[in-house]
N, C-alpha and C positions, 0 to 999 in steps of 0.2 A: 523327613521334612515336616514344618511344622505351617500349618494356614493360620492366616490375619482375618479376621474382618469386621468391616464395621457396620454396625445396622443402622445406623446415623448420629451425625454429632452438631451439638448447636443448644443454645439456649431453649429448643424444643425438647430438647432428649435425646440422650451420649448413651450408648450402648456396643462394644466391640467384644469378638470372638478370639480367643486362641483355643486353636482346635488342633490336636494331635493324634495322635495311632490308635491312644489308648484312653482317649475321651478330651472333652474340651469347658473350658471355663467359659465362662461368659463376665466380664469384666463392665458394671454397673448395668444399671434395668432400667432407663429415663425415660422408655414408654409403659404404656399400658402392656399386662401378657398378650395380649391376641392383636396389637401392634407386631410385639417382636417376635411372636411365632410367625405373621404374614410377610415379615422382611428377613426373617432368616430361611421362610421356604422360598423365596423370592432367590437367593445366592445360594439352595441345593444344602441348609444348614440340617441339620438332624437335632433338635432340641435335647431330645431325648439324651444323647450322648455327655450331657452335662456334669460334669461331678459337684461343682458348686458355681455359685454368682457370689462375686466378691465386688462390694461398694467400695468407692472410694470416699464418697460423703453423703448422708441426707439428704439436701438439696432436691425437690421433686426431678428436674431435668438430668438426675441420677440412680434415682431410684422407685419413681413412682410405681414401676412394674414388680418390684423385688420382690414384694409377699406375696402377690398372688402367685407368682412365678413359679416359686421356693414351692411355695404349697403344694401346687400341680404337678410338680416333678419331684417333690419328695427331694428335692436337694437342700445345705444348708447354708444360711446366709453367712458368708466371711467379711468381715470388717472388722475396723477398732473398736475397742469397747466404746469408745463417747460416741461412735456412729449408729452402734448397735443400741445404746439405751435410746438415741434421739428418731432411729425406726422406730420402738415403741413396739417391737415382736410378741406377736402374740407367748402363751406361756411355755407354748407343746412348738413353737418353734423351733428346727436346728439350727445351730450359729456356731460358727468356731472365731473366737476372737483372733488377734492380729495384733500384735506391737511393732512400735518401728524398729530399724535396724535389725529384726529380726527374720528367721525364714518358719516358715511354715510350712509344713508338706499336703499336699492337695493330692491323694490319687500319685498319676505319674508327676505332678506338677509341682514344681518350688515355690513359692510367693515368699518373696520379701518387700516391705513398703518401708517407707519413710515418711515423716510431718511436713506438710506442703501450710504455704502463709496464705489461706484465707477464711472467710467468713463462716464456717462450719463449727461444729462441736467438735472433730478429731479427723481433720481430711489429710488422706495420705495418697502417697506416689505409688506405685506399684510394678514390681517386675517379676516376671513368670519366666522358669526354665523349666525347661519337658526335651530332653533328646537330644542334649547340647545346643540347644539353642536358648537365646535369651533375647525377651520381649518385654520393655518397658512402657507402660501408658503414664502420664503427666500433663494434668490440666488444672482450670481453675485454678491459679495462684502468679500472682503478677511482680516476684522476684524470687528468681531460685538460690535455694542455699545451700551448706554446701553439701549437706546431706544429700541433695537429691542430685546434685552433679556427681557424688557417688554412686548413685544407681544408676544413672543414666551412662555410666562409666563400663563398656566391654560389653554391648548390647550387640546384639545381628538385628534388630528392629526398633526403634524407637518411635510410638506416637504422640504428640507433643501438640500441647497448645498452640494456635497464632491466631490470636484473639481477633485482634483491629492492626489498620493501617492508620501510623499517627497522624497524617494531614488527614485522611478521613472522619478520624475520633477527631480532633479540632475540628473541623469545619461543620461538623455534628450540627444536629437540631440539639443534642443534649446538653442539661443548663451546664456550668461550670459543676457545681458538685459531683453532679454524675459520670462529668469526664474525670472529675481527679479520683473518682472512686472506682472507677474502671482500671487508671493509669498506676495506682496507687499499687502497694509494694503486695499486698491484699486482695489484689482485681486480677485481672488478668494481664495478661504476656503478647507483647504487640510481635507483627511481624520480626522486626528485625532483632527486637530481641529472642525469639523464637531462633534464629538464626544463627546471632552469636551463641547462643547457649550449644546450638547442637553443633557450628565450627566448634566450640570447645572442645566437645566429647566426642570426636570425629575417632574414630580409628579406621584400619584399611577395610574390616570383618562385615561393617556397618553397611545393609545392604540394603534398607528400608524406612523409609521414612514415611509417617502421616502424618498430614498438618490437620488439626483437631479444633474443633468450637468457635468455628468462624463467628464473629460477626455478621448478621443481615443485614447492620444498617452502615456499618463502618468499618469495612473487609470485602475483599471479593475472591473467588479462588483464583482467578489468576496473580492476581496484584501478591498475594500469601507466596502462591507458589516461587513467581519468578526472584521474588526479597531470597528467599530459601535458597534456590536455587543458585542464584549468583553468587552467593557467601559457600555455599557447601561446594561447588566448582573450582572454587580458589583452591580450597584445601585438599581437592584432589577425590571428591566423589563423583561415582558416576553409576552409582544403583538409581532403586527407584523412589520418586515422592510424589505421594498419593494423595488430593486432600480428599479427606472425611467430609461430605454434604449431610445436610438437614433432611434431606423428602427420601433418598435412596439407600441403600448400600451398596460398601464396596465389597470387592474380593471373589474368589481368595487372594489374598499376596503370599507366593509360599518363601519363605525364609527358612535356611536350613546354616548348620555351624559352617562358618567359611563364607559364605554367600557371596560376602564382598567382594572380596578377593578375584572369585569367581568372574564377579559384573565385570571389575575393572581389569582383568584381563581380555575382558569380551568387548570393550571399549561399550556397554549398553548404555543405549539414551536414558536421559530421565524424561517420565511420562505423567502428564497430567490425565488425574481417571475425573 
């Protein structure tokens, strides 16, 4: 069995765990290190157990923790090369670069990424297998292509963006710009497209879901969840969906190969954490 967790997510700092038998990744650094040591011993995490932290982009609220992190634990930083040169690593840093469509072996763990559409130097999607299981994270990017509906293609976990709620984003204090640049194919991913993306890539296996980088000002967790939830119902799920907050962590979620399958013979509810 493989744990989930997240140490928070939001335009303050996106940081989640995949933790396995035989050590665990830590998937972007968006706080400070002695943030995310204090909320990973908050959820029972063992830092230590780390083999690497792999960014998905620059972006502070993704990485501001990374170097120091990397440093103190002797791990090495995995991303693409155009995220790696835009960290700016020092020289005796370790780094194992990343190409899309491709896999990379971590320890026990697979990584393969793909190029996601926004504002970054080289930001990608990413999905981790460790034990037949397979766990995709997917944010920041406000149309998916089809690249990334490939990864997100045979997962037992997928974390996912649901940025904003669109009457919310309209009805904003924010000027017009800022809504079309949120909205925008580059921005982020509103609830219900969040939705349909994951009814797309529904299979029966699909046992977990987290809704990722709310909005504070134009999103709520519930309003995320229930859009979610009513589309993924139709289609016949009935694991769990979790959303990722800003001030907490969640977890663990344990996801194991099958999982699905599992829930929806067990008729289990879905649960708002």
């Amino acid at each position: 069995m493989i744990s989930l967790y997240s140490l928070g997510s939001g335009s303050g700092g996106n940081a989640f765990v995949v933790d396995g038998p035989d050590g665990a990744l830590l998937l972007d650094a968006g706080f400070s290190a002695k943030e995310l040591s204090r909320r990973a011993l908050a959820v029972g995490l063992d830092l230590g157990r780390l083999r690497a932290l792999v960014v998905t982009h620059e972006h502070g609220d993704h990485s501001s923790g990374a170097l120091r992190l990397a440093g103190r634990l002797g791990i090495p930083v995995v991303a693409t090369e155009g995220t790696l040169r835009a960290l700016a690593l020092p020289t005796e840093a370790a780094r194992i670069p990343i190409r899309s469509a491709s896999v990379a072996e971590i320890g026990p763990f697979s990584l393969e990424s793909c190029r996601t559409l926004h504002d970054a130097a080289e930001p990608t999607a990413l999905a981790v297998e460790c034990h037949g299981v397979r766990i995709a994270l997917a944010y920041d990017f406000g149309r998916p292509t089809m690249g990334l509906r490939h990864l997100l293609r045979g997962c037992d976990a997928i974390v996912l963006e649901s940025n904003y709620d669109e009457v919310m984003l309209r009805t904003s204090d924010y000027p017009p710009s800022v809504q079309h640049r949120i909205a925008g194919s580059g921005g982020h991913l509103s609830n219900r497209a969040a939705a349909e993306l994951l009814a797309e890539v529904w299979h029966r296996d699909l046992a977990v879901v987290v809704l990722a980088h709310l909005s504070r000002q134009c999103n709520a967790p519930d309003v995320a969840h229930s859009t979610v939830r009513d589309v993924l119902a139709r289609r016949g799920f009935r694991g769990t969906i979790a959303v990722a907050g800003q001030d907490a962590p969640v977890g663990p979620l344990a996801v194991q190969p099958g999982g699905g399958k599992t829930r929806l013979a067990a008729q289990v509810e879905l649960e708002l954490f």
